[in-house]
Chimera marker file (.cmm) of the C-alpha trace (Angstrom):
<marker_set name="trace">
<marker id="1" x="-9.536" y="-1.369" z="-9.427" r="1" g="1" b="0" radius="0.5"/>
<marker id="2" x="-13.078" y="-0.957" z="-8.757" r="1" g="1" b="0" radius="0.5"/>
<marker id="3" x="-13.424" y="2.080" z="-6.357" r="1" g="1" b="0" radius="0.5"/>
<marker id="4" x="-17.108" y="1.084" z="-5.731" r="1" g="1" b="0" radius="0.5"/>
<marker id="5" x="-15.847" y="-2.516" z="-4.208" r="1" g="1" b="0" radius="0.5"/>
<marker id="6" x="-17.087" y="-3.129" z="-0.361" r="1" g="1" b="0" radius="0.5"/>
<marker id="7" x="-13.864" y="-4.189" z="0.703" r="1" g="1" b="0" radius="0.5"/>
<marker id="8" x="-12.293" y="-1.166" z="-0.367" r="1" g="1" b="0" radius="0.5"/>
<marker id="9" x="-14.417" y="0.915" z="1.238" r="1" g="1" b="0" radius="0.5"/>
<marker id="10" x="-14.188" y="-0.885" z="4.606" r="1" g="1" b="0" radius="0.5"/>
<marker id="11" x="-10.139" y="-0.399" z="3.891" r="1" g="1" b="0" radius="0.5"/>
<marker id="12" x="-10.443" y="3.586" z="3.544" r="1" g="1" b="0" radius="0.5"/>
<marker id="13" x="-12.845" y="3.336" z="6.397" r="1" g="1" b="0" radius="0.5"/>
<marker id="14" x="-10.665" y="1.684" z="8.714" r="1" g="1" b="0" radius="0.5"/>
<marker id="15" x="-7.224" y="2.763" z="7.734" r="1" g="1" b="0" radius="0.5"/>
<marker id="16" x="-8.248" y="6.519" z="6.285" r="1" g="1" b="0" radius="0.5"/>
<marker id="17" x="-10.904" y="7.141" z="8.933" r="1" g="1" b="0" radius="0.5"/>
<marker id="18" x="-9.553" y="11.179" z="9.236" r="1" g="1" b="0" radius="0.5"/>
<marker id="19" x="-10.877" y="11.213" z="5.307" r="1" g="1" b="0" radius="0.5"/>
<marker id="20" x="-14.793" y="10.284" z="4.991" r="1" g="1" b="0" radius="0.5"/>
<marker id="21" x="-14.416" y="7.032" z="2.469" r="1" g="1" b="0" radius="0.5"/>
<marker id="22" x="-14.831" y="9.124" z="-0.415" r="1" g="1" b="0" radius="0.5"/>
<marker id="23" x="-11.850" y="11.734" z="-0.243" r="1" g="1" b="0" radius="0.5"/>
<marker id="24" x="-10.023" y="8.489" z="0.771" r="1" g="1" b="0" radius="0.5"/>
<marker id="25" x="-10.935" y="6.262" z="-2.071" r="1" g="1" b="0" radius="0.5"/>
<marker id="26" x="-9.830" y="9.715" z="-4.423" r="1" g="1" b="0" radius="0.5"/>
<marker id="27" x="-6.473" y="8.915" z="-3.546" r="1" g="1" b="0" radius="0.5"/>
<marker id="28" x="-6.420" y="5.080" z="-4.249" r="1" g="1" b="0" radius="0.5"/>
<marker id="29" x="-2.385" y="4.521" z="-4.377" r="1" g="1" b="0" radius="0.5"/>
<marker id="30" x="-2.430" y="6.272" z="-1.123" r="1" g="1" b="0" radius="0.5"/>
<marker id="31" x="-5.022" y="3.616" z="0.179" r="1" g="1" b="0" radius="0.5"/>
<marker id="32" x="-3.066" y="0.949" z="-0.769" r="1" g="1" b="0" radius="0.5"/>
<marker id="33" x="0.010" y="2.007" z="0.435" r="1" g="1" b="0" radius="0.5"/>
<marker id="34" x="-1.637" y="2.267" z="3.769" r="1" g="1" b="0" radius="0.5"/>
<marker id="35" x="-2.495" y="-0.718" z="4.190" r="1" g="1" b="0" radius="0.5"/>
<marker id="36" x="0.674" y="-2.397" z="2.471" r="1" g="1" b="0" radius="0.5"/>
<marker id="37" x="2.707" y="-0.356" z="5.543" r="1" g="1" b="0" radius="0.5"/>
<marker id="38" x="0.174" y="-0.964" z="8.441" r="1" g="1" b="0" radius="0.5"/>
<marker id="39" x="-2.066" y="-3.363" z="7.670" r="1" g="1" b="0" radius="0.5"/>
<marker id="40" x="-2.857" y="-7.150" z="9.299" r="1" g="1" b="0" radius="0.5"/>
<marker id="41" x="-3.133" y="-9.933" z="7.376" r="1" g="1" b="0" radius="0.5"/>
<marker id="42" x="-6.291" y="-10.331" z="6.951" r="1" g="1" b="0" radius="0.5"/>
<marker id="43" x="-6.518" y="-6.866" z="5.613" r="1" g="1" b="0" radius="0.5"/>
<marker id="44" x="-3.161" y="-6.947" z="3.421" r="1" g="1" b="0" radius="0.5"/>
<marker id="45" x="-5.441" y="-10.568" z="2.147" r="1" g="1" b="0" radius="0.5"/>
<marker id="46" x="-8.263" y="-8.783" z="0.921" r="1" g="1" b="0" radius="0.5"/>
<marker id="47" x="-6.283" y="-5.312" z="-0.255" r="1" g="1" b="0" radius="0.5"/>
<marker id="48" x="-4.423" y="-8.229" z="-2.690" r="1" g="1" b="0" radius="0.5"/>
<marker id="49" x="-7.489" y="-9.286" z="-3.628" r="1" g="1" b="0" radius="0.5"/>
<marker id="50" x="-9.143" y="-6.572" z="-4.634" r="1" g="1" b="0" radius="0.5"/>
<marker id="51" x="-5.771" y="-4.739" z="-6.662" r="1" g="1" b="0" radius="0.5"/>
<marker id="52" x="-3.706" y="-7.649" z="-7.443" r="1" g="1" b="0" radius="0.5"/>
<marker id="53" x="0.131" y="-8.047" z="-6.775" r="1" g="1" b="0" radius="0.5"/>
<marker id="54" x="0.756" y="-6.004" z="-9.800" r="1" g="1" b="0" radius="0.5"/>
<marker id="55" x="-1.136" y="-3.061" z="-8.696" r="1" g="1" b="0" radius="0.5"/>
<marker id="56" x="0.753" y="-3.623" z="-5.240" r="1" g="1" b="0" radius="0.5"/>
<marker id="57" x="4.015" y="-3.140" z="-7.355" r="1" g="1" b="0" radius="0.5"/>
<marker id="58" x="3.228" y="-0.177" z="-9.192" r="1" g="1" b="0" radius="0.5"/>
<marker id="59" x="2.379" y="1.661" z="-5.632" r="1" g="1" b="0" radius="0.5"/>
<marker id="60" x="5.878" y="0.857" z="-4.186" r="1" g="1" b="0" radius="0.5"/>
<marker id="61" x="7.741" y="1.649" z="-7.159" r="1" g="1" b="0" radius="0.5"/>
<marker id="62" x="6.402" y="4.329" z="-7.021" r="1" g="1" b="0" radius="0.5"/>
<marker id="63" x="6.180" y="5.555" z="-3.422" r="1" g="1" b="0" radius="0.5"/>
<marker id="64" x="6.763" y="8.669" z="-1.917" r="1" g="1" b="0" radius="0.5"/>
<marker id="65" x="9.163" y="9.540" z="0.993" r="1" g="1" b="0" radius="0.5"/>
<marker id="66" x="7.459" y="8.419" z="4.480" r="1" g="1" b="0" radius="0.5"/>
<marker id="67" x="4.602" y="5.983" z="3.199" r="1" g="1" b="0" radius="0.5"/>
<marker id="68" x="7.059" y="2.967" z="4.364" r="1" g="1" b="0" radius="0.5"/>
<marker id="69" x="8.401" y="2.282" z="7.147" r="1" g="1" b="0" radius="0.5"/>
<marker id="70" x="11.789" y="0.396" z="6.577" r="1" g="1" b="0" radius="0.5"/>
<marker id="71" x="10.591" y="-2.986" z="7.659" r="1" g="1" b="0" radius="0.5"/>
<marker id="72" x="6.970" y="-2.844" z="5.351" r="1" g="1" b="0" radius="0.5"/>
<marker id="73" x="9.576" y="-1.762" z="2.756" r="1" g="1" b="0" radius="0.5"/>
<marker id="74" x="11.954" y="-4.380" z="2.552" r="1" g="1" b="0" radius="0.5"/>
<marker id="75" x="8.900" y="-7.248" z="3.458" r="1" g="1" b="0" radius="0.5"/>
<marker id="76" x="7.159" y="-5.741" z="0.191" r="1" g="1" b="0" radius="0.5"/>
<marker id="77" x="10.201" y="-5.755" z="-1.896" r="1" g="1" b="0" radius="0.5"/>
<marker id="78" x="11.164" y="-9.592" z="-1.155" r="1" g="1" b="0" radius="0.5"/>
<marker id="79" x="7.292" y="-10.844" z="-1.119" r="1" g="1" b="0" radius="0.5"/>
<marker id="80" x="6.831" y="-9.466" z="-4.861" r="1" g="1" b="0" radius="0.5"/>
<marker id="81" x="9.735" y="-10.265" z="-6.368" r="1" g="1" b="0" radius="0.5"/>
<marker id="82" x="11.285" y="-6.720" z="-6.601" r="1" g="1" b="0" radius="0.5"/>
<marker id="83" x="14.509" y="-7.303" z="-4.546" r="1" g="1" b="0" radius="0.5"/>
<marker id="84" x="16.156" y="-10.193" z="-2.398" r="1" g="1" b="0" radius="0.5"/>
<marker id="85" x="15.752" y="-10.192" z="0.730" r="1" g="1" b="0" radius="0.5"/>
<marker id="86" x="19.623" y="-8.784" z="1.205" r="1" g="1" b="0" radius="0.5"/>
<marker id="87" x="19.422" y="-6.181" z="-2.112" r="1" g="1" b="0" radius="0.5"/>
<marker id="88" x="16.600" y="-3.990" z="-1.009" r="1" g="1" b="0" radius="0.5"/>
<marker id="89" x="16.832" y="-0.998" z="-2.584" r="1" g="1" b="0" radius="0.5"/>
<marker id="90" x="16.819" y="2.637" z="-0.286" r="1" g="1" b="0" radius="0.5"/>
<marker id="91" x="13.821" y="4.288" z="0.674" r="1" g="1" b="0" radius="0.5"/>
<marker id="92" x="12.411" y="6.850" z="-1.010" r="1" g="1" b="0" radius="0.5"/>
<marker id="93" x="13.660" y="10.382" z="0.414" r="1" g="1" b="0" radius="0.5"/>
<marker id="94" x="12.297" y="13.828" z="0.695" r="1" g="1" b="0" radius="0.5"/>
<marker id="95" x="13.780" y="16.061" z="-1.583" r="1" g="1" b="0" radius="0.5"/>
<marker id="96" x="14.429" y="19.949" z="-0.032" r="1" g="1" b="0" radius="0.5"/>
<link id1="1" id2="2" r="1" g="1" b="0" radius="0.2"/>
<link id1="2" id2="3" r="1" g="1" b="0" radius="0.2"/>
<link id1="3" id2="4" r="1" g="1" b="0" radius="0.2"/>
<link id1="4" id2="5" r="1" g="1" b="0" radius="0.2"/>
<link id1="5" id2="6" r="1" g="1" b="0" radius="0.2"/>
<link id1="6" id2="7" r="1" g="1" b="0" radius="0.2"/>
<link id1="7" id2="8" r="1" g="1" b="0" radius="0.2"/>
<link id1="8" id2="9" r="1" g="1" b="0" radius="0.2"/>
<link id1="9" id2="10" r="1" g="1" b="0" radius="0.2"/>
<link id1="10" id2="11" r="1" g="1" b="0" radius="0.2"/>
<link id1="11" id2="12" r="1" g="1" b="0" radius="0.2"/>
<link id1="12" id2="13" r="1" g="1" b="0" radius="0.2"/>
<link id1="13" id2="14" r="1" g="1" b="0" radius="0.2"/>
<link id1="14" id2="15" r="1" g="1" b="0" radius="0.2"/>
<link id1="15" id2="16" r="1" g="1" b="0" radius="0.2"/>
<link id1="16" id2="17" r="1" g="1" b="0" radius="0.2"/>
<link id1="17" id2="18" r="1" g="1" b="0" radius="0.2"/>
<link id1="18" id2="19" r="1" g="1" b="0" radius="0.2"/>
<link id1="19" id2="20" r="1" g="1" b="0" radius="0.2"/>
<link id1="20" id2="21" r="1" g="1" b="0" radius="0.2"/>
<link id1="21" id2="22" r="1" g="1" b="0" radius="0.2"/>
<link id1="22" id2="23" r="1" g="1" b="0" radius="0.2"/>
<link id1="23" id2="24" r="1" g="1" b="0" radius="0.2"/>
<link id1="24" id2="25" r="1" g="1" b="0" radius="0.2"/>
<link id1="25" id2="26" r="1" g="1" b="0" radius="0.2"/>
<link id1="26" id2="27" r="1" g="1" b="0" radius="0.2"/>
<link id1="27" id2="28" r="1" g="1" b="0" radius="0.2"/>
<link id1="28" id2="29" r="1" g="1" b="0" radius="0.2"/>
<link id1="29" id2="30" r="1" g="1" b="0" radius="0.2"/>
<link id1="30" id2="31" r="1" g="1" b="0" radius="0.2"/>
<link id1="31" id2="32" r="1" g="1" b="0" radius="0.2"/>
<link id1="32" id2="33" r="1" g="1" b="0" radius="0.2"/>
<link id1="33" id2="34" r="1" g="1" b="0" radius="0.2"/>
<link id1="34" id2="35" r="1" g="1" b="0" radius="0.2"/>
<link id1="35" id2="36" r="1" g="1" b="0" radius="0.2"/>
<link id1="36" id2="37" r="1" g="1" b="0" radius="0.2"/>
<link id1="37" id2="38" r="1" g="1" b="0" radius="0.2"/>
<link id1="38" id2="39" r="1" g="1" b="0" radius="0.2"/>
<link id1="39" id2="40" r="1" g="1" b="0" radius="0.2"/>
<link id1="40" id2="41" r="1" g="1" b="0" radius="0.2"/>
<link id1="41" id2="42" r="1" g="1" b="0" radius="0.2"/>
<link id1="42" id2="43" r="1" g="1" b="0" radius="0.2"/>
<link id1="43" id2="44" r="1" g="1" b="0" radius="0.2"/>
<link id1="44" id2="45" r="1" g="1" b="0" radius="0.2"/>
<link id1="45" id2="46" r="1" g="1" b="0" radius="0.2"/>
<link id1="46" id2="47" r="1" g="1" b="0" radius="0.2"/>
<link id1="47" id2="48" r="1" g="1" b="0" radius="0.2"/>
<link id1="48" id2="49" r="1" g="1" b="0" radius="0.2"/>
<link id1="49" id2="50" r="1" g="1" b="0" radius="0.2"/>
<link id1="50" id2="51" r="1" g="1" b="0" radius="0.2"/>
<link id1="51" id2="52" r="1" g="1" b="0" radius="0.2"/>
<link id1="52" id2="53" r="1" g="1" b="0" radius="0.2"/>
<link id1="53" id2="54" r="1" g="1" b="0" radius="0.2"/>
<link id1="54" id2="55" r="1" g="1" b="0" radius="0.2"/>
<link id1="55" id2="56" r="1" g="1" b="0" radius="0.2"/>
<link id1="56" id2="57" r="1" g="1" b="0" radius="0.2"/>
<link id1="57" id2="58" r="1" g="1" b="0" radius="0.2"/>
<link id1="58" id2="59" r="1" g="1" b="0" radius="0.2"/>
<link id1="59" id2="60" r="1" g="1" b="0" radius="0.2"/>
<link id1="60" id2="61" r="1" g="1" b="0" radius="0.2"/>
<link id1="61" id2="62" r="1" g="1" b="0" radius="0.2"/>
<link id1="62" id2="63" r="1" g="1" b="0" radius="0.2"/>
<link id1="63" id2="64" r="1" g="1" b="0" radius="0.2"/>
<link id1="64" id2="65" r="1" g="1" b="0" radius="0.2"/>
<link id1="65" id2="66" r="1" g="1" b="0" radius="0.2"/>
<link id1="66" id2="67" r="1" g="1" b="0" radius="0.2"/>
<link id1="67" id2="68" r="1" g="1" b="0" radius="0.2"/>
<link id1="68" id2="69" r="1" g="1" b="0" radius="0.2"/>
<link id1="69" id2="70" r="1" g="1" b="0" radius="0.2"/>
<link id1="70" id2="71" r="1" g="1" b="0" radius="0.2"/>
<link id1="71" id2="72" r="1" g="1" b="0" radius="0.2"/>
<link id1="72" id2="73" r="1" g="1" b="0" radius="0.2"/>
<link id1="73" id2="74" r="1" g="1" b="0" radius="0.2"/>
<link id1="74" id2="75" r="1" g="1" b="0" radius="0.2"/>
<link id1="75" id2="76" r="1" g="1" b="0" radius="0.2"/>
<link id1="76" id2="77" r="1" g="1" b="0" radius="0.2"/>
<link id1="77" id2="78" r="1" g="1" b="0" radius="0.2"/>
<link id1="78" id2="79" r="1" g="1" b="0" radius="0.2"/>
<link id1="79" id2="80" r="1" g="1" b="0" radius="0.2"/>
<link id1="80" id2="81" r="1" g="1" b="0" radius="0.2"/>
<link id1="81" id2="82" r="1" g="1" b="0" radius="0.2"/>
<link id1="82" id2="83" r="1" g="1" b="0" radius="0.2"/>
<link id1="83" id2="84" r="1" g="1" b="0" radius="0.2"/>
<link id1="84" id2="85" r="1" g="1" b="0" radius="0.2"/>
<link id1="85" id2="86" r="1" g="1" b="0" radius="0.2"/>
<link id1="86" id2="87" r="1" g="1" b="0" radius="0.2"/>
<link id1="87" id2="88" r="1" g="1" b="0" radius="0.2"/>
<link id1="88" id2="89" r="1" g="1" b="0" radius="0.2"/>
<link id1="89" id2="90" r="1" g="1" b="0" radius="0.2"/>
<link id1="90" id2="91" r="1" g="1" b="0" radius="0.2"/>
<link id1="91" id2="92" r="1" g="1" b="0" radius="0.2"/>
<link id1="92" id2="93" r="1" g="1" b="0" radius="0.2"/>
<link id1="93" id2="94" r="1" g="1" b="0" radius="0.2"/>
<link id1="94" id2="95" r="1" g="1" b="0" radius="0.2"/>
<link id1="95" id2="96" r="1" g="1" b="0" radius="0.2"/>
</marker_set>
């Protein structure tokens, strides 16, 4: 992933905008996970354009507790082939 890429930036702008686009681009995975959980099409269109759908599957595989909501979850599990639609696997949890 190019961290330089415009459409990137406008993603950390629009989705990070409590981090300046720098601090937000630092934590890339977090980025994308963003935007996989909250974002419109149009965004999610150009976030897969500028990662790829494998890149998308490496950041839910390995997400963190709370980056998901369960329905972004389970949509992101049955669009890239991790899971059908009735086998998605739990959230992630917090451990104590």
């Amino acid at each position: 992933m190019k961290l330089s890429d415009g459409s990137l930036k406008a993603l950390a702008a629009k989705y990070i905008w409590w981090k300046s686009v720098d601090e937000a681009l630092a934590y890339p995975d977090a980025l994308i996970a963003h935007v996989m959980n909250i974002g419109d099409y149009a965004d999610v269109q150009t976030l897969i354009a500028a990662v790829g759908e494998e890149r998308l599957r490496d950041v839910i595989s390995h997400a963190e507790a709370g980056q998901f909501n369960e329905r972004s979850w389970a949509y992101w599990h049955y669009r890239l082939d991790l899971a059908p639609a009735l086998a998605v696997p739990p959230m992630p949890k917090r451990i104590s």
